[in-house]
C-alpha positions in Angstrom: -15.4 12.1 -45.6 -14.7 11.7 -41.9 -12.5 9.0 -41.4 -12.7 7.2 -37.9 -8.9 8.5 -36.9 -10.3 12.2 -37.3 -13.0 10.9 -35.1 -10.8 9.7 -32.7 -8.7 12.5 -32.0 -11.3 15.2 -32.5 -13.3 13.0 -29.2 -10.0 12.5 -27.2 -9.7 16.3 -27.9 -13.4 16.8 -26.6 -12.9 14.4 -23.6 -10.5 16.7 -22.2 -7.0 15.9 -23.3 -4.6 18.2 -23.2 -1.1 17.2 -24.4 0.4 14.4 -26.8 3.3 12.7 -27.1 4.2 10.7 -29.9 6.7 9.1 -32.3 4.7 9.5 -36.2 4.6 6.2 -38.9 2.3 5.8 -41.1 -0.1 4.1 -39.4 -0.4 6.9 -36.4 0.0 9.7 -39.0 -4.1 10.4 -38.9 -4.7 10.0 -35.6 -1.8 12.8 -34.1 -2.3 15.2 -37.0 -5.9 14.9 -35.6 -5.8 15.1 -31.9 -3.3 18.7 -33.6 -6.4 19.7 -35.2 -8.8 19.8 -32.3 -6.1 22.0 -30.5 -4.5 19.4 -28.7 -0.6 20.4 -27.9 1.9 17.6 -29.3 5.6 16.8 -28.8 7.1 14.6 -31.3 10.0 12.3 -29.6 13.0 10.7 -30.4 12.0 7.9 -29.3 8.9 5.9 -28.7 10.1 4.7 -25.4 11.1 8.6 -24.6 7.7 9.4 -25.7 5.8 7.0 -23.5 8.1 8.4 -20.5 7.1 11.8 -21.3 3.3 11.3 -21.2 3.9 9.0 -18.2 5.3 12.5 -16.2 3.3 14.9 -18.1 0.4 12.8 -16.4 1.7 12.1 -13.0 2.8 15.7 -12.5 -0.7 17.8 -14.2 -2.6 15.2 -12.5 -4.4 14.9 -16.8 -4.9 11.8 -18.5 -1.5 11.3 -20.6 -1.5 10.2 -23.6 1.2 8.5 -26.2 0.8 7.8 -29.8 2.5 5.4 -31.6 3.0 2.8 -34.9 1.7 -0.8 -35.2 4.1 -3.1 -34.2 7.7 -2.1 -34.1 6.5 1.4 -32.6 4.3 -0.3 -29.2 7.4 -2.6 -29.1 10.0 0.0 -28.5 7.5 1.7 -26.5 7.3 -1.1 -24.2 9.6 0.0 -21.0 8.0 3.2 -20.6 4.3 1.6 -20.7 6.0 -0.8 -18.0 7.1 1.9 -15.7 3.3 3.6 -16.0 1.8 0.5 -15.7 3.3 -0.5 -12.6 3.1 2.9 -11.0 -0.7 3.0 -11.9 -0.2 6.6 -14.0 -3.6 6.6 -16.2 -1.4 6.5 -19.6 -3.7 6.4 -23.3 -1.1 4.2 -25.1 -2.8 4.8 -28.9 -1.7 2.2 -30.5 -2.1 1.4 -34.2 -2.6 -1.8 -35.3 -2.3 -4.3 -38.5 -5.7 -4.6 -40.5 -7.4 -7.7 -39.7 -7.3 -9.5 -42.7 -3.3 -8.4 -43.2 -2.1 -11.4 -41.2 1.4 -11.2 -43.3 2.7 -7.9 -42.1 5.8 -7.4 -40.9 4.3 -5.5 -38.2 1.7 -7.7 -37.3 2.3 -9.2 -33.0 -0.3 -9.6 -30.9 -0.5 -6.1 -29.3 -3.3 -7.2 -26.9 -0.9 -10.0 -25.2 1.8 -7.1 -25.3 -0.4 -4.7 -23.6 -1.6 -7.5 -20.9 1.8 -9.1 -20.3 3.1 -5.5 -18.5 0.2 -5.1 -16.6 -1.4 -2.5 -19.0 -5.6 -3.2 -20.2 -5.9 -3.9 -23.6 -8.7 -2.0 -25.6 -9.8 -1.7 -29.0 -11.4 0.5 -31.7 -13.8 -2.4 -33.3 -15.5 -0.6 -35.9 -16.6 2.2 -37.0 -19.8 2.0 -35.6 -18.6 0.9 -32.2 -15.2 3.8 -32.2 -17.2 6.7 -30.0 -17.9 3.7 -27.0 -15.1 2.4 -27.7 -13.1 5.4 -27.2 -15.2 6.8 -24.2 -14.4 3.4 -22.3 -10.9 3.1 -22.6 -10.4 6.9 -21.8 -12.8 6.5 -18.6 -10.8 3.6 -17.6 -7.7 5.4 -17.5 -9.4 8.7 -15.6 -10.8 7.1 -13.1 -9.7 4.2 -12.3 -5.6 5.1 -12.8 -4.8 2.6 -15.2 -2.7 2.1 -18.1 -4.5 1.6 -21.3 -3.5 0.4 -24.6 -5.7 1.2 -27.0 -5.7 -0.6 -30.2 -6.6 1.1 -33.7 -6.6 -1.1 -36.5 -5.8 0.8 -39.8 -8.5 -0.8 -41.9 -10.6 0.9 -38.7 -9.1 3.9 -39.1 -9.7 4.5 -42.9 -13.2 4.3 -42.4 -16.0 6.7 -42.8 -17.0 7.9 -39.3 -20.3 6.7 -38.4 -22.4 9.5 -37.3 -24.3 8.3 -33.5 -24.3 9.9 -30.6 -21.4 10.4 -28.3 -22.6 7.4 -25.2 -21.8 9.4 -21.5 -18.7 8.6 -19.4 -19.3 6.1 -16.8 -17.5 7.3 -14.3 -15.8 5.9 -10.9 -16.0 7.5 -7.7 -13.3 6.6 -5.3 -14.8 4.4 -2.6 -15.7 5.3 1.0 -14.4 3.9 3.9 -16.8 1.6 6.4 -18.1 3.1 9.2 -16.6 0.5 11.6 -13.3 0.5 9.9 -12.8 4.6 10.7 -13.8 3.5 14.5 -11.3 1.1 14.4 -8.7 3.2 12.8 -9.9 6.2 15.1 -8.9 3.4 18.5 -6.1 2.5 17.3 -4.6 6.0 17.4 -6.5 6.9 20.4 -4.2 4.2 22.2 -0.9 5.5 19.8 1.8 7.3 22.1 4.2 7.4 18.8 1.7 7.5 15.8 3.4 8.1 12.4 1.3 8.7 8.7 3.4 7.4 5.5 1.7 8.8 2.7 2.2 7.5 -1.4 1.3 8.2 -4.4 -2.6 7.4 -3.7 -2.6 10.0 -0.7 -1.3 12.8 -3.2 -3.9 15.6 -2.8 -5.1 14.7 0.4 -2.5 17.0 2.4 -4.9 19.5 4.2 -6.9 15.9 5.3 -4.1 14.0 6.4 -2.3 17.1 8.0 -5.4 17.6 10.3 -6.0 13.8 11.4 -2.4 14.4 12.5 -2.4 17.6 14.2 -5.2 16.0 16.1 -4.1 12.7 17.0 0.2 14.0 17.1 1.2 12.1 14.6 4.3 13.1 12.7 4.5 12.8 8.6 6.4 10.7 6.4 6.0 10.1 2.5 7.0 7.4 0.2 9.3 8.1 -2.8 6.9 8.3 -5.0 5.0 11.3 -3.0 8.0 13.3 -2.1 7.1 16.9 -1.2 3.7 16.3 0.0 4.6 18.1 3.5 6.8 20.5 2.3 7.1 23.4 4.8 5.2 21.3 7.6 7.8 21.1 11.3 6.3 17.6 11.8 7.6 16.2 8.2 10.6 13.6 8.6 10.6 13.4 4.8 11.0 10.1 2.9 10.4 6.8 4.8 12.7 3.9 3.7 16.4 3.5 1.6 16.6 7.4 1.2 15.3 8.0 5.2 17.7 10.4 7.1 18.8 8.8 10.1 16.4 10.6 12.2 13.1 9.6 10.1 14.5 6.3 10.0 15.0 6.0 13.8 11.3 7.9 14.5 9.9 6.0 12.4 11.4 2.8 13.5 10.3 3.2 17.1 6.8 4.3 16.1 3.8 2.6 18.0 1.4 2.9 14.9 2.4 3.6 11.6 -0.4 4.2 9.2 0.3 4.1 5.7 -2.2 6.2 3.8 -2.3 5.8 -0.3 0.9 3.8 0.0 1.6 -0.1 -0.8 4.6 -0.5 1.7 7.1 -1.7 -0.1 10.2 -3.1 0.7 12.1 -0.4 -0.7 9.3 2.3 1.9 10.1 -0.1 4.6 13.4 -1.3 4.7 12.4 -4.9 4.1 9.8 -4.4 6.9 13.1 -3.3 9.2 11.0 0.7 10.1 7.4 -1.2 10.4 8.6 -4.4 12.6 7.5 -2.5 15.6 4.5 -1.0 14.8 1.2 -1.7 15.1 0.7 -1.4 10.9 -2.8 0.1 9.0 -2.9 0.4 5.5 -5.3 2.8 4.0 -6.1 2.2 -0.5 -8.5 2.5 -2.8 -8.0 -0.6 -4.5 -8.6 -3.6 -2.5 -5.6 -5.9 -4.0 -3.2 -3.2 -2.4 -4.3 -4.3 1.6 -1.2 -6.4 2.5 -0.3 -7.3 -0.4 3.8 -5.9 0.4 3.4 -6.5 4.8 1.0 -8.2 6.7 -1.8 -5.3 8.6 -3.5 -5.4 11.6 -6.3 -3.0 9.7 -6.9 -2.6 6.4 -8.6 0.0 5.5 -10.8 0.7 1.8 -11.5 3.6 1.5 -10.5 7.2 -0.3 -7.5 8.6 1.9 -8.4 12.0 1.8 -12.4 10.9 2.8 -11.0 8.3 5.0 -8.6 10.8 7.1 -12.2 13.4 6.9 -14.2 10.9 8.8 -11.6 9.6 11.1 -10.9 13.1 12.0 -14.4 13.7 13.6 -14.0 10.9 15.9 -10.4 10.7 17.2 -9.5 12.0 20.5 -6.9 15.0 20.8 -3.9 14.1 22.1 0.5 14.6 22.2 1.1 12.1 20.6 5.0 12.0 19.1 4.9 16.0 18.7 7.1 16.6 22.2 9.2 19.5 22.7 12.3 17.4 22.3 11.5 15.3 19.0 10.3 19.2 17.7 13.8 20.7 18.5 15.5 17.4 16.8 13.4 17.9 13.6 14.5 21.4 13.7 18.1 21.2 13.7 19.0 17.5 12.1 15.7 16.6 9.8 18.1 16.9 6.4 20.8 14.8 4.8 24.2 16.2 6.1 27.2 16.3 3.3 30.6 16.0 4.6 33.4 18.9 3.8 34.5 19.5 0.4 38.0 17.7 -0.6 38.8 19.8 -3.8 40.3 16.8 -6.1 39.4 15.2 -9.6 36.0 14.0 -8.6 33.4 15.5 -6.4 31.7 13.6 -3.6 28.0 13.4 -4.7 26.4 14.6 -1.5 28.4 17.2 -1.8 27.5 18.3 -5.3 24.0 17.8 -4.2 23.7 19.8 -1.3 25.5 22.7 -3.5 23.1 22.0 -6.1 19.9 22.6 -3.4 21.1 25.9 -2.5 21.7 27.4 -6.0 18.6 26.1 -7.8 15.5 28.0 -7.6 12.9 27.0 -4.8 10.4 26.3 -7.6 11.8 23.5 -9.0 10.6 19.7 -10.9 13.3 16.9 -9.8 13.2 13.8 -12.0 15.1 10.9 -10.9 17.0 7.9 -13.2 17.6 4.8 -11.8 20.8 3.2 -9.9 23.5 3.9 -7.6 23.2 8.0 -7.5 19.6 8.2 -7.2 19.2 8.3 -3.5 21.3 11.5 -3.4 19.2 14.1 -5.6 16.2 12.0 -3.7 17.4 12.9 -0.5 19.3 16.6 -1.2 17.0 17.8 -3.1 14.2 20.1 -1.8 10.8 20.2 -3.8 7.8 22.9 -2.9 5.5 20.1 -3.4 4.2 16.6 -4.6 4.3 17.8 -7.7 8.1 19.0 -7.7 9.3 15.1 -8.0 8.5 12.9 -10.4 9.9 9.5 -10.0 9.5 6.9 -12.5 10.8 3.8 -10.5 8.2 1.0 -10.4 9.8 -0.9 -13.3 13.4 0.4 -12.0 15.0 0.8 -15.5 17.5 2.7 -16.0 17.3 5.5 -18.9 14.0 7.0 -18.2 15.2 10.1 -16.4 16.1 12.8 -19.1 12.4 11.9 -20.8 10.8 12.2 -17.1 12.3 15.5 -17.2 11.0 16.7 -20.4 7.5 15.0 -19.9 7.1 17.0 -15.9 8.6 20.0 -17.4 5.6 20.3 -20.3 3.8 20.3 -17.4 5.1 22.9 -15.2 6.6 25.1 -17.4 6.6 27.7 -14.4 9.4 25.7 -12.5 12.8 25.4 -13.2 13.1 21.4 -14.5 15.7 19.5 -13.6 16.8 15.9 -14.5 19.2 13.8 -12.5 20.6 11.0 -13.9 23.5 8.7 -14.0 26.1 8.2 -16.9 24.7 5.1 -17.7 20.7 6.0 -17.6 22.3 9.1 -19.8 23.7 7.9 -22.2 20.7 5.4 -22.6 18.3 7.7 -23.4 20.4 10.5 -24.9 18.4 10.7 -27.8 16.0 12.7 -26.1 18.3 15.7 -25.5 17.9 16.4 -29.3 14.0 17.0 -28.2 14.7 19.0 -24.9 17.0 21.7 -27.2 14.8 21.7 -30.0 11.5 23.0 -27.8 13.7 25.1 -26.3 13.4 23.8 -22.5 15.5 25.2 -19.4 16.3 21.9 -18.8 19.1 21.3 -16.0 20.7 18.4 -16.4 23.1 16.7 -13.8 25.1 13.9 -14.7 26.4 11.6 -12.1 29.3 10.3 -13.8 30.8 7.5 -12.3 32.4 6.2 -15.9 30.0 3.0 -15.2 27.1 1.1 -13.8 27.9 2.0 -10.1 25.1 -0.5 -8.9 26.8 -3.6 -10.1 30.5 -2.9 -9.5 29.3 -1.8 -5.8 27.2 -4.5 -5.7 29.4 -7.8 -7.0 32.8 -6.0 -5.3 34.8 -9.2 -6.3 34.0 -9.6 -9.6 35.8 -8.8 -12.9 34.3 -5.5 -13.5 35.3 -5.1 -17.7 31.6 -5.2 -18.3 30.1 -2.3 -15.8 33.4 0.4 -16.4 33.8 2.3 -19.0 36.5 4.9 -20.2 35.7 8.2 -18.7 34.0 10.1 -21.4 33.2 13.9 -22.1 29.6 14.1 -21.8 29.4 18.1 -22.0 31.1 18.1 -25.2 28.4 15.7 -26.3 25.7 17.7 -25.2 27.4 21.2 -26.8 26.7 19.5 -29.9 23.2 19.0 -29.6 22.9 22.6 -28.6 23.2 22.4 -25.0 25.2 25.3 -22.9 27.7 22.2 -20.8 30.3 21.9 -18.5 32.4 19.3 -16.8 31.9 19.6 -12.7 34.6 18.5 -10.4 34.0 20.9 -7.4 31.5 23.2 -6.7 33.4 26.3 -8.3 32.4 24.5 -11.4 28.5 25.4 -11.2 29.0 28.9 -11.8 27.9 27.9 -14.9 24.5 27.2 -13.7 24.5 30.2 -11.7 24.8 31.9 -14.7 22.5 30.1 -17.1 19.9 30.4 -14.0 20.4 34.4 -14.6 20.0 34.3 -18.6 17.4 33.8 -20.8 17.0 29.9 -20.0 16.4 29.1 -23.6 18.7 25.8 -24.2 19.1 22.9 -21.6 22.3 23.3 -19.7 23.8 19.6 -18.9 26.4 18.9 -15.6 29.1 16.5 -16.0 29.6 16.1 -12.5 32.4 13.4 -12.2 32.0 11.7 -9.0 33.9 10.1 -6.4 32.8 6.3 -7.0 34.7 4.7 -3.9 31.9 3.2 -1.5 28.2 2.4 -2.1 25.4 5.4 -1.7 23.9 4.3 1.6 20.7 3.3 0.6 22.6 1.0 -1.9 24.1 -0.8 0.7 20.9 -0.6 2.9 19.5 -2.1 0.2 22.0 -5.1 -0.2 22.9 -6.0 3.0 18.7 -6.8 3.0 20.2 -9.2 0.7 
């Protein structure tokens, strides 16, 4: 007998996914060991909350659906954070879920997994029967394709056990992004007709779209900007002033502050893209999204635009007029020669100054690399320091802005680019919070580099609340490479940048073990985008 968890598995397997993540109970068992059997690829965590992280990267970086599988109850619960993050950053996460029999209203795991899934933004769906499991499947797997959301898909165990019922396979509905209105492109295309200083910020929607949005800006002059989220997407381009907001360079901060029209394409213009609306004040401001709750929903627009960004750009590009725009000679020769974070001169002492280990750090890793952030006060400097060869080379799981994700996001974007050297950046704090995922990086094996920021505490909040008793954010200074050594990581401890001959060397060898950086830091003033950040406060 076919039960409906083989069937399960076996259709996710024949939908098209490619990769699993997991944490096995019993009442996942079935379903993993059959998405295994249908050839799907599966990497048991530590950690449920690890192992939604992991399929949250996996998917954001392959550009697949990811997909998480995890225990009734207790399993979705400590899964919960990591569904957050892909929730809020609109990553199209399976959550499989399994869940209490109906009539077993006394179990210990028994909560109400549909309110869960609801009360962090995700869509709750269900396997009803066993007659219903194919259309039920098909839906919540469409939902996540195409239109990018997180979906927690329930699968009650007395559903599971069942004999598969034999019907046809229904046909995905699917979702075609939508076009843009005629009138809208001619407004668009007169607005930067009249632009003298146009500037694109392009997010996480506009990822894909570079040949599109590269041309509407060679055309009209406009120079190119990104969000956090879509660091990379210009790579290589003379016209890129790299990230718009907290981690801005002073020059993209100042060009795009004195911008005449700043279109944001695929991007929701946050406060954290914007400086509190301090780069967009001036600007006349267009917003360009897919999803019509994202048109000012963060700053007020003078157009809002719906519309696909890559078709959008494709249509306003046969209607806008040619012209300079902001590519002069002079803002050309300042892009050349001062378009990158600048680190200050190395003080050899007990700690290192970040943006000095991070500049080092960008000139011995390999070009073709993955950067995963962690969240709090370091994260701005492997943001900013750090060259990528593309949107794909950064994954950064920030919309819930937990710390502790980082080392997971690493392992989850490194599954999916196993042809780039992987490397996660975190803090001591984020670390050590999700430490028991450096077990799983050792045990597949991954050339994982891992860079501590090690501040001995939560930098954020003793920068932050500078007069207060700070017992509860420091910590004693603590030897994180000797912790990772016995895992099975190659480690060292990092004061100045003699120390990363280490890496030098692991970069030459066989790259079979994660190597992990304690880099202790200098933890004396704010990162700048830190202080950016609270003096907008």
């Amino acid at each position: 007998m076919r039960t409906v968890a083989e069937q399960v598995g076996t259709l996710l397997a024949d939908l098209g996914v490619g990769h699993a993540f997991g944490v096995v109970g019993s009442g996942n068992l079935h379903v993993t060991n059959a998405l295994r059997a249908a050839g799907v690829a599966y990497t048991a965590a530590r950690h449920e909350g690890g192992a939604a992280t992991m399929a949250d990267a996996y998917a954001r970086t392959s550009g697949e659906v990811g997909v998480v599988s995890l225990h009734q109850g207790c399993g979705l619960t400590n899964a919960l954070t990591g569904i957050t993050e892909a929730a809020k950053s609109r990553t199209p996460l399976l959550v499989l879920a399994a869940d209490t029999a109906g009539h077993d209203v006394r179990s210990n795991f028994r909560v109400d997994q549909d309110a869960l899934a609801r009360a962090v933004g995700a869509v709750p769906e269900r396997v009803h029967t066993a007659a219903s499991a194919a259309a039920d499947v098909v839906r919540a797997y469409g939902i996540c394709r195409d239109q990018r959301r997180t979906v927690v898909l329930d699968l009650p165990l007395d559903v599971q056990a069942a004999a598969a019922v034999d019907v046809p396979v229904p046909s995905r509905t699917t979702w075609g992004p939508p076009a843009p209105d005629a009138d809208s492109v001619v407004d668009l295309a007169g607005l930067l007709d009249t632009a003298e200083r146009p500037v694109f910020v392009a997010g996480r929607g506009a990822r894909g779209a570079r040949a599109e949005l590269e041309a509407l800006a060679d055309r009209c002059g406009a120079l190119l900007a990104t969000s956090a989220v879509a660091h990379g997407l210009f790579t290589g381009s003379p016209w890129s002033v790299g990230i718009s907001g907290g981690f801005a360079t002073p020059l993209a901060a100042e060009l795009i502050a004195d911008a005449d029209v700043i279109v944001a394409w695929g991007a929701s213009l946050t406060a954290w893209t914007t400086r509190h609306g301090e780069l967009t004040a001036g600007a006349t401001l267009v917003q360009v999204d897919d999803t019509p709750a994202a048109l000012g929903a963060q700053r007020p627009v003078t157009l809002g635009v719906l519309g696909d960004v890559a078709a959008t750009a494709r249509e306003t590009l046969t209607v806008v007029d040619e012209q300079e725009g902001y590519r002069t000679a002079a803002v050309a020769e300042r892009l050349r020669t001062d378009a990158r974070h600048v680190a200050p001169a190395e003080v050899v002492a007990e700690r290192i100054d970040p943006r000095v280990l991070s500049a080092a750090l960008d000139e011995v890793l390999p070009t073709e690399r993955t950067v995963a952030v962690d969240s709090g006060n370091f994260m701005g400097y492997p943001a900013g320091y750090l060259r990528v060869p593309d949107e794909a080379g950064f994954c950064f799981t920030q919309g819930f802005q937990s710390i502790g994700l980082g080392l997971s996001t690493a392992i989850g974007a490194a599954l999916a680019r196993p042809d780039r050297v992987p490397v996660a950046a975190c803090g001591d704090g984020g670390f050590l919070m999700g430490i028991s995922e450096l077990e799983t990086a050792v045990r597949l094996g991954l050339g994982l580099v891992v860079v501590v920021y090690d501040d001995a505490g939560y930098g954020a909040e003793f920068h932050h609340f500078t007069d207060a008793d700070h017992g509860a954010v420091r910590f004693p200074d603590a030897d994180l490479a000797a912790i990772a050594r016995g895992h099975g990581c190659e480690a060292t401890v990092v004061r100045s940048t003699h120390d990363l001959a280490v890496l030098r060397d692991w970069l030459a060898g066989p790259r079979d073990r994660p190597v992990l950086l304690d880099a202790k830091v200098t933890s004396d003033a704010p990162a700048w985008w830190l202080a950016e950040a609270f003096r907008a406060h």
